[in-house]
C-alpha positions in Angstrom: 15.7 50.0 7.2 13.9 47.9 4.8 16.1 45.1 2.8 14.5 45.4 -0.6 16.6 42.8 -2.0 19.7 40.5 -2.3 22.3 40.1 -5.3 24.2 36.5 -5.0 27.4 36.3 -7.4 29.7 32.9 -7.3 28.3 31.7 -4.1 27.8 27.9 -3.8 25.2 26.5 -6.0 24.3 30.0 -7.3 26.3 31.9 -10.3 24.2 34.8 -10.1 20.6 35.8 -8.5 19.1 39.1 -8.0 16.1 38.7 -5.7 13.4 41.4 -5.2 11.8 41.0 -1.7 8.7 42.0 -0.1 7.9 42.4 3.7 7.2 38.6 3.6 9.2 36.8 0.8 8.7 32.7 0.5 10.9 31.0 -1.2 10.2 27.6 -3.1 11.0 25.2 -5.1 12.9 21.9 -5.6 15.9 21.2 -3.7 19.1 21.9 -4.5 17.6 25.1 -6.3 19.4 27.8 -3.5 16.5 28.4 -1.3 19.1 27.4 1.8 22.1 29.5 0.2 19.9 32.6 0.0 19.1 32.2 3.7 22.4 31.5 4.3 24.1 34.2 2.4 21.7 37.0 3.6 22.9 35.5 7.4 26.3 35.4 6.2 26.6 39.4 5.7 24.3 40.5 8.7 26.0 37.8 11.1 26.7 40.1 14.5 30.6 39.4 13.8 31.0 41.0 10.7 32.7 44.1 11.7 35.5 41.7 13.5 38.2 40.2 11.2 38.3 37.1 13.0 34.9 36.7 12.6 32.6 35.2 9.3 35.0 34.0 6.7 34.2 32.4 3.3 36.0 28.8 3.0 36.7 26.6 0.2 33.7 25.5 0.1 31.6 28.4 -0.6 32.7 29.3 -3.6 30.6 28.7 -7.1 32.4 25.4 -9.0 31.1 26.5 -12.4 33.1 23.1 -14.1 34.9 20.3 -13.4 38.3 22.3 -13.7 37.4 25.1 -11.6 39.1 25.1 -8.1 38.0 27.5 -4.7 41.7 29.3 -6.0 40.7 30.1 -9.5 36.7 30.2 -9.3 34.9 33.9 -9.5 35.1 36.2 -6.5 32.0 35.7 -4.2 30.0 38.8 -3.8 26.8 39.3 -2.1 25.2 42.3 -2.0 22.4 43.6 0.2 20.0 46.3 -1.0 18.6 48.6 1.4 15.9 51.5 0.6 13.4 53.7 1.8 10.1 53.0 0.2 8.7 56.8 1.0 10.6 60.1 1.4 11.9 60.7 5.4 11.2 57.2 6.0 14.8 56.3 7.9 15.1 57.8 11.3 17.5 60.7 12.1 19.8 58.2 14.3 20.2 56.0 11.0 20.8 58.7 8.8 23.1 60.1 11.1 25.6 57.5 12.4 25.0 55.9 8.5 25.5 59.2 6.2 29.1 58.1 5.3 27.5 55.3 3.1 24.0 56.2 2.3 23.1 56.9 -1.0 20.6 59.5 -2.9 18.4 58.8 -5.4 16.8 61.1 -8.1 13.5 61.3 -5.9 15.1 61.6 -2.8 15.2 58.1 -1.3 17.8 57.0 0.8 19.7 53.6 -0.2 22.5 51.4 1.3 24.6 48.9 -0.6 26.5 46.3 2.0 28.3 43.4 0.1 30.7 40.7 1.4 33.4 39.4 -0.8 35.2 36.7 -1.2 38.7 36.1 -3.0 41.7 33.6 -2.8 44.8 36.0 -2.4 47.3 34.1 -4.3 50.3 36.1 -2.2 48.9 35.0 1.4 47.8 31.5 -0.2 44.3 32.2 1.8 40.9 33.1 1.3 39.9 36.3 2.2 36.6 37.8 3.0 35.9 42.0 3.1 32.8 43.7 3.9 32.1 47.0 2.4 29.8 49.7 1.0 28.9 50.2 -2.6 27.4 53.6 -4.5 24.2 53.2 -6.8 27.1 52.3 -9.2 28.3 49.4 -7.3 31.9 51.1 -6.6 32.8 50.3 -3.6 32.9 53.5 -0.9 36.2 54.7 1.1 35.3 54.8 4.4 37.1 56.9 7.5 36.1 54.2 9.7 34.2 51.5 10.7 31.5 52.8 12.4 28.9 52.3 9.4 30.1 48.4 9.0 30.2 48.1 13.1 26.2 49.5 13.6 24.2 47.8 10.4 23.9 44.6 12.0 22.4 46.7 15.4 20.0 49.0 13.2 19.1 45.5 11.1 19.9 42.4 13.4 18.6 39.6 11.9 17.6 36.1 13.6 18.3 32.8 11.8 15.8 30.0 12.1 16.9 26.5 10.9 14.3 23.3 10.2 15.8 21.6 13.0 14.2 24.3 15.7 15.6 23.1 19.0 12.8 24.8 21.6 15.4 23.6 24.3 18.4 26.0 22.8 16.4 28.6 22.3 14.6 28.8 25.3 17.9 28.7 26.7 20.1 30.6 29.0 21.6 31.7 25.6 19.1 31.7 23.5 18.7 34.7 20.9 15.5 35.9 22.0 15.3 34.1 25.5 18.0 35.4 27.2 17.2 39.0 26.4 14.2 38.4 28.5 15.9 37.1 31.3 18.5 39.9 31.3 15.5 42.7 31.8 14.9 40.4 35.6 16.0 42.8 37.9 15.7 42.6 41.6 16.4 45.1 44.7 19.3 43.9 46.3 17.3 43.4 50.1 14.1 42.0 48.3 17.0 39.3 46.7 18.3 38.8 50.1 15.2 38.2 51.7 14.3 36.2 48.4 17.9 33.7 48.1 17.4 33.2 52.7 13.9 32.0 51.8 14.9 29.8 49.6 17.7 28.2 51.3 15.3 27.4 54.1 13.4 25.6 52.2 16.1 24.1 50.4 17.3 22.8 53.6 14.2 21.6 54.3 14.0 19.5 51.6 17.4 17.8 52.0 17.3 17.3 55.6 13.7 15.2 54.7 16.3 12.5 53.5 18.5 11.1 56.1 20.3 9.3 53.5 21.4 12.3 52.0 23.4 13.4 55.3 25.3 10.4 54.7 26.7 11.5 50.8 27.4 15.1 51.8 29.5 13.7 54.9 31.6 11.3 52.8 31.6 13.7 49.7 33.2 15.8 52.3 36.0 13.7 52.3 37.4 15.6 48.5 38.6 18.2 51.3 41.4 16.0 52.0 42.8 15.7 48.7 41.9 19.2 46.9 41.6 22.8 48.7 37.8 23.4 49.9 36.1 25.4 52.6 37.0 24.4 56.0 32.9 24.5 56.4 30.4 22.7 54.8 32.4 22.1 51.9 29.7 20.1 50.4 26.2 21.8 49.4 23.4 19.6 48.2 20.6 22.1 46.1 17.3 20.8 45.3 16.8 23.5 42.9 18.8 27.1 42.5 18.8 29.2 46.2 20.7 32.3 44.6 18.5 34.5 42.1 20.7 34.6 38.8 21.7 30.9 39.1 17.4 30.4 39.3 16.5 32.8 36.2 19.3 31.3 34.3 16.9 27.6 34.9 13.7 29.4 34.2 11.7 27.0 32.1 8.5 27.0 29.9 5.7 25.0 30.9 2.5 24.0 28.6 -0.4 23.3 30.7 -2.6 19.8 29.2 -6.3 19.7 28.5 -6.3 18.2 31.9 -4.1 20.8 33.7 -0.8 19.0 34.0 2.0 20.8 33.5 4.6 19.4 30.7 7.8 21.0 30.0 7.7 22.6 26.5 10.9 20.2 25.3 8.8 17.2 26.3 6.1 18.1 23.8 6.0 17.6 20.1 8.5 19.1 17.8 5.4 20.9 16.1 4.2 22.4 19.4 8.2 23.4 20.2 8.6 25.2 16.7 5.7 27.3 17.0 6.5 28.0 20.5 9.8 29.4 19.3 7.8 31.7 16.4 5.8 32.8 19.1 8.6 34.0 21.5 10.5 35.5 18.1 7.2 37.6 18.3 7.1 38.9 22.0 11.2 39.8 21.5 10.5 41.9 18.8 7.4 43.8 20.4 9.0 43.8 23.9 12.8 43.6 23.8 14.3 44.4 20.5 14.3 48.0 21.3 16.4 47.5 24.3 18.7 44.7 22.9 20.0 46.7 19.9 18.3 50.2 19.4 15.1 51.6 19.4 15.2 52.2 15.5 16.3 48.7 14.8 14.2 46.7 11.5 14.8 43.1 12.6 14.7 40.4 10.0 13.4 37.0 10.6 15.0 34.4 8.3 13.3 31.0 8.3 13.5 27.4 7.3 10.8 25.3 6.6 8.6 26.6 8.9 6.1 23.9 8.3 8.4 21.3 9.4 6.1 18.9 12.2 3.2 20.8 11.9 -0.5 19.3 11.0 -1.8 20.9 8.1 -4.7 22.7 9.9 -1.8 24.4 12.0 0.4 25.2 9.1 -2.6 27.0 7.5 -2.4 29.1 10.4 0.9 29.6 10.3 0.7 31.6 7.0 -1.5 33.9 8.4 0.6 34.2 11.7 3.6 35.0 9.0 2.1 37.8 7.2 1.2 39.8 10.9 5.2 39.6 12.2 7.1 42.6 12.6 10.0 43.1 10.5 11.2 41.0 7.4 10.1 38.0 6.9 12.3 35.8 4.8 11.1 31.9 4.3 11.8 29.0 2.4 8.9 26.2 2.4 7.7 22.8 0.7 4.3 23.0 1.8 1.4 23.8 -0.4 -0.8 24.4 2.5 1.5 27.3 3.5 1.8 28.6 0.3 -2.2 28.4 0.5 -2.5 31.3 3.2 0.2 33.3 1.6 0.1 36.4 -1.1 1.1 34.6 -4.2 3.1 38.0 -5.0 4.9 37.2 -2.1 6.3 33.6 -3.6 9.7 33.8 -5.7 10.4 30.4 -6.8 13.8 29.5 -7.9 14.0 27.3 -10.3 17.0 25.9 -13.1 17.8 26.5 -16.9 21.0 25.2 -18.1 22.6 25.1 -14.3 21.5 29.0 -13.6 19.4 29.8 -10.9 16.6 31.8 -11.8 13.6 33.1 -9.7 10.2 33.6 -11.2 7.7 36.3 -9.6 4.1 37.1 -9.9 4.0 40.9 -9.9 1.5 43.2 -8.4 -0.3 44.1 -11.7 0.1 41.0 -13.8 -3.3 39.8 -12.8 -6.3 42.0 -12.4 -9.0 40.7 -9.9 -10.9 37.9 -11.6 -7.6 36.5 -13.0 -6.6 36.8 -9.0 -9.3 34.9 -8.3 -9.7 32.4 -10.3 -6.2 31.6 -9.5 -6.9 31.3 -5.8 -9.8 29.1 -5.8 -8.2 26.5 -8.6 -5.0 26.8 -7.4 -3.6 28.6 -4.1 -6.3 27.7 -2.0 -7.1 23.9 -2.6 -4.1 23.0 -4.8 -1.0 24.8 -3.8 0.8 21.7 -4.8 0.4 22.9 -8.7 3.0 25.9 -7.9 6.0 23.2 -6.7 5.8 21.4 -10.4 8.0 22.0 -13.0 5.6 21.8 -16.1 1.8 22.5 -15.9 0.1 20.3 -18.6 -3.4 22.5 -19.7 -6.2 20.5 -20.4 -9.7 21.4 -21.9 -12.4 18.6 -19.7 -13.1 16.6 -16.8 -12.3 13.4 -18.9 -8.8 14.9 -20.0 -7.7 15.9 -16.3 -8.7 12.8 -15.0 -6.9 10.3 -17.6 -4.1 12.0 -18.3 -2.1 11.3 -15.4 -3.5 7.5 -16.2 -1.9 7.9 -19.6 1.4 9.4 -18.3 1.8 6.3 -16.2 0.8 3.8 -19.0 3.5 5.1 -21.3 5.9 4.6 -18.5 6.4 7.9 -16.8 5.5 9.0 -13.3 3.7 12.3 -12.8 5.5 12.8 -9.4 8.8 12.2 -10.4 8.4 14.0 -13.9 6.9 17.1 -11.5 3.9 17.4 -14.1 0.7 18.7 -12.8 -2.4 18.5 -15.2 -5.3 21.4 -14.7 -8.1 21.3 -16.0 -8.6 24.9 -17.4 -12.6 24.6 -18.9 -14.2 26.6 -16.0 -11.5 29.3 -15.6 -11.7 32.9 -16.8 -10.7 33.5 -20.0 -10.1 30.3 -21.8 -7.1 29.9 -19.0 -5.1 32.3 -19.7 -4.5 33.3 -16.2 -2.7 30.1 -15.4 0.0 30.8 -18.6 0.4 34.0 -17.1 1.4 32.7 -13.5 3.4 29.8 -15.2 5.3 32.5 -16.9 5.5 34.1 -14.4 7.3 31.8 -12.0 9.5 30.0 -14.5 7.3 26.8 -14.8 6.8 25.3 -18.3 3.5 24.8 -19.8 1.4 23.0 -22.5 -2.1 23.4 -23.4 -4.4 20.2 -25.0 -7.6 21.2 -26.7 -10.2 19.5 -28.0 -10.1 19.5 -31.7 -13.3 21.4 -32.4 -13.9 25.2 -32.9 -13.7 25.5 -29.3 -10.3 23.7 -29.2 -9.0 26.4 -31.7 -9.9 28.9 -29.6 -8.0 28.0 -26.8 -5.0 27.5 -28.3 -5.0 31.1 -30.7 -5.2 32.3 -27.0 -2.4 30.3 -26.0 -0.5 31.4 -28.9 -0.8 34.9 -27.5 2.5 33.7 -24.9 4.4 32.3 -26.8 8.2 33.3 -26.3 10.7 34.7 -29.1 12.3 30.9 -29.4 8.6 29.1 -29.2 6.7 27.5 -32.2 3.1 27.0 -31.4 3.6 23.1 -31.7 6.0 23.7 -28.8 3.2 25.0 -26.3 -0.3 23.7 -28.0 -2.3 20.8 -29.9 -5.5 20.1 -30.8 -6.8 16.7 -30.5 -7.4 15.1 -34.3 -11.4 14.8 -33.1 -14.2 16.4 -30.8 -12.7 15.8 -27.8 -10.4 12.7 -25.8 -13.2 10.1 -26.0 -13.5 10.7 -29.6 -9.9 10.3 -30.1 -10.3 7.0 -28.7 -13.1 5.4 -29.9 -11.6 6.5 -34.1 -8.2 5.0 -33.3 -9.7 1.5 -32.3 -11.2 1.4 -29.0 -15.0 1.9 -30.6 -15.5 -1.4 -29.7 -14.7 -1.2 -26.0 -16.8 2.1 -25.6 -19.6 0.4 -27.8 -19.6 -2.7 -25.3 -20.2 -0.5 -22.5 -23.5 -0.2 -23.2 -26.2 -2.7 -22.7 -27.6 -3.8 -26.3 -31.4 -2.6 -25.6 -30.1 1.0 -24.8 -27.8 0.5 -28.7 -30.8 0.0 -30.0 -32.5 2.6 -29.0 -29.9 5.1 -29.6 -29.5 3.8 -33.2 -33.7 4.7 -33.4 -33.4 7.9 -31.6 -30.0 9.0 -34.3 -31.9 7.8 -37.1 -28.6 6.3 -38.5 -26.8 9.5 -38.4 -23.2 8.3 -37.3 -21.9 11.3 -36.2 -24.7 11.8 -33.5 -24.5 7.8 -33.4 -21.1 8.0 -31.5 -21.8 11.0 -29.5 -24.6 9.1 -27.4 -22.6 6.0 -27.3 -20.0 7.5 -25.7 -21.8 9.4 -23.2 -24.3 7.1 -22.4 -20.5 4.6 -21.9 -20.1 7.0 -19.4 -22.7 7.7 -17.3 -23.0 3.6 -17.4 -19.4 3.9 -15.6 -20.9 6.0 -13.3 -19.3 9.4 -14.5 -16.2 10.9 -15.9 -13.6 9.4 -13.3 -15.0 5.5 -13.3 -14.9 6.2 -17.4 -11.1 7.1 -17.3 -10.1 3.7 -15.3 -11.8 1.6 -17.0 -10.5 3.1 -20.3 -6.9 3.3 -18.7 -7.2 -0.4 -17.4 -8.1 -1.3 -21.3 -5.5 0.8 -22.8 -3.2 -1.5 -20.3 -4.3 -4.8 -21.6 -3.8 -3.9 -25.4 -0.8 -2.3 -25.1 0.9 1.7 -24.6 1.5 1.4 -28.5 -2.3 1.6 -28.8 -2.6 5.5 -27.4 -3.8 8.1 -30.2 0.0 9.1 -32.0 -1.5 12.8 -31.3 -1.8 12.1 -27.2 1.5 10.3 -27.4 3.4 13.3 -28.5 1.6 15.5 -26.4 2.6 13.0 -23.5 6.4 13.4 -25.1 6.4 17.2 -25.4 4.7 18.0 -22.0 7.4 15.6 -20.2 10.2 17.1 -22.3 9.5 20.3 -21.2 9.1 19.2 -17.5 12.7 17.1 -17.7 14.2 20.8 -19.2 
């Protein structure tokens, strides 16, 4: 049974969200955006209790505070719904659509669907909150049911297995741990092979306690507890090295990693990196060995996970993403890390994201892009800058000399980059003037501004630009031209001509001023790029200019950089 996607209403931080999901969805974005509600919402309704009244049950505090004067009593009902479908006719087994047929639902091409929602409510007359689980019909009425049966065997046809960022390889390599202890349930031993086994044992048990001579002293005074509470008349007092009876010693079986020199370390003892993906990896051998035999043999298991990357190096969370995408089942994640996000589908990221205090999520679908766009997003941005996709407002720049002073500029007029969440890209070399990054910024709900030089070029990128503009945009929202050529011109006509001009040793002047014959327009165009290459290139040119800029004053920036500086941080500040 494939979860195609989740509907949140009224549920903590989130007023509404309807997320699509694919066989691995990643969630991102900032914090406090619902990335851990979603994960905890989806565990919420497929939590192995939820057929038992005592079970999950909505409190206070998990209901949507829309203002100030809204209590848990009088907020919105909390529903969340989960969406279930067959993605080709016949797809569900016969067991499923069996024991399930009281709930499942038709479609006009013959696809199966299930709607499961929780809800939440304060009921007034038991002063109490109240959580039901039920079924919906494709118009969101909810089903009468004969019994439970349907709400009893979900979680066993989709059991679903909740990973936190604070992975404890000790508790889940445990005699109770989700996936562990299936394993060590399947250990079954002849009864005489488990005699012959536990007698072995204790021999050598014995042999190891008798070694001590000191220890025949403790067990005879321990002995002693015989005279003040009921024990066996005799021995009353066993000392164990380690387990003599066979359930006692699976129930201590323990994971070893072996050193680069052969030692043998106990898997808690290593790194929390080395822990985590030790816990991904036995997530993996459940579901290909066990799962079958824990719930049933047509169960769709789905793997919810937090920050995956969490202790990793990067090189191993690279890795990681490919590991992902080859999992069984569902794959649900929320990350931070651009390197994860690197070895990822980038149709697979929703990122959520705020307007106004609603949670939106933004989604790059399958046939937005066509393959250049594809990739000339994944070499300028998934692949070597995957930071780019966790910003809130990507500033679009035409050159080498505007991406790298930009951020300089930014930080002159008193704004950091980082805590605005402004990326600049430099947009020259990709396809299509750039237009493939507006599309994935619209796409994923991050704001955008393009800067173009202010020569026919310039124009040309911005009339592309103009091309996304939404309903409510102006072009002066989302573009501007520079007032000359290109950044250095801007400069050097709005009083830093001198500064550039210095630059330049006097001889070289001269000879430009021969080679121009006077003409000022060519004049200043080998000035300044003779300035540069004195610098020693685009990115020495940009500090010294920045650190000049610093010394006369923020005041002294173009007016037209200024408000682009303005508008781009407005738009990242929402």
């Amino acid at each position: 049974m494939n979860l195609q996607d989740v509907k949140i209403e009224n549920f903590r931080g989130i007023s509404f969200l309807h997320l699509p999901l694919d066989k691995l969805t990643v969630l991102i974005g900032e914090n406090n955006t619902g990335k851990s509600t979603v994960l905890e919402a989806v565990k919420f309704v497929l939590n192995r209790s939820l057929g038992n009244q005592r079970g999950n049950q909505f409190t206070e505090y998990d209901f949507h505070l829309r203002d100030v004067n809204v209590t848990p009593q009088t907020a919105q009902p909390i529903l969340i719904t989960l969406h279930f479908a067959e993605e080709n006719p016949d797809e569900w087994p016969d067991a499923i659509i069996q024991q399930m047929n009281e709930v499942i639902q038709l479609d006009s091409v013959g696809l199966n669907h299930i709607w499961l929602q929780a809800k939440g409510i304060f009921n007034p007359d038991t002063v109490s909150f109240e959580t039901k689980w039920g079924f919906l019909n494709s118009s969101e009425e909810e089903l009468s049911l004969r019994s439970l049966t349907p709400i009893n065997l979900i979680s066993r046809f989709v059991p679903l297995f909740f990973l936190s960022a604070l992975r404890d390889a000790s508790q889940e390599f445990g005699q109770r741990g989700q996936f562990w202890k299936s394993f060590l349930k399947s250990i079954q031993i002849p009864d005489d092979e488990r005699a012959q086994i536990e007698g072995t044992l204790e021999e050598v048990n014995t042999s190891v306690i008798d070694a001590n001579i000191g220890l025949t002293q403790v067990i005879q005074e321990i002995a002693k507890l015989k005279e003040l509470v009921p024990l066996a008349s005799n021995d009353p007092v066993v000392l164990e090295a380690f387990p003599t009876r066979i359930f006692d010693m699976v129930g201590k079986i323990q994971v070893y990693l072996k050193s680069t020199y052969g030692a043998k370390i106990p898997l808690h003892r290593h790194g929390e990196g080395t822990q985590s993906l030790a816990v991904l990896m036995l997530f993996q051998a459940f579901v290909a060995s066990n799962l079958a035999e824990a719930y049933t043999p047509e169960s769709s298991p789905i793997l919810a996970l937090e920050e995956p990357e969490a202790h990793l190096h990067p090189s191993a969370i690279c890795s990681l993403g490919s590991f992902l995408k080859n999992l069984s089942g569902k794959i649900l994640v929320s990350s931070h890390s651009g390197d994860l996000l690197s070895r990822v589908p980038i149709t697979s990221l929703r990122r959520l994201y705020k307007v106004n205090g609603a949670t939106k999520v933004g989604q790059v679908q399958t046939n937005l892009l066509d393959a250049k766009e594809m990739q000339a997003i994944d070499y300028s941005i998934c692949l070597t800058k995957g930071q780019y996709l966790f910003s809130r407002c990507w500033l679009l720049v035409e050159g080498k000399s505007d991406f790298h002073l930009m951020p300089l500029l930014l930080d002159i007029m008193g704004f950091s980059q980082d805590e605005v969440s402004l990326s600049v890209l430099e947009i020259s070399e990709v396809i299509n003037k750039g237009e493939p990054f507006i599309k994935l910024a619209k796409a994923l709900g991050i704001q955008w501004f393009m800067m173009a030089d202010g020569d026919s070029a310039g124009m040309d990128y911005v009339n592309r630009a103009a091309n996304y503009l939404e309903a409510s945009d102006t072009l002066a929202d989302r573009a501007r031209q520079l007032t000359h050529a290109d950044i250095e011109h801007e400069f050097w006509h709005n009083g830093y001509s001198s500064f550039i001009t210095n630059i330049v040793p006097s001889n070289v002047l001269h000879q430009i001023q021969t080679r121009t014959g006077g003409k000022a327009e060519e004049k200043i165009k080998e000035i300044i790029k003779t300035a540069i290459k004195q610098k020693g290139g685009k990115p020495a040119f940009a500090q010294a200019l920045a650190l000049e800029i610093r010394n006369q004053g923020k005041t002294t920036i173009p007016q037209t950089i200024q408000d682009v500086i303005t508008r781009t941080v407005q738009l990242a500040r929402g």
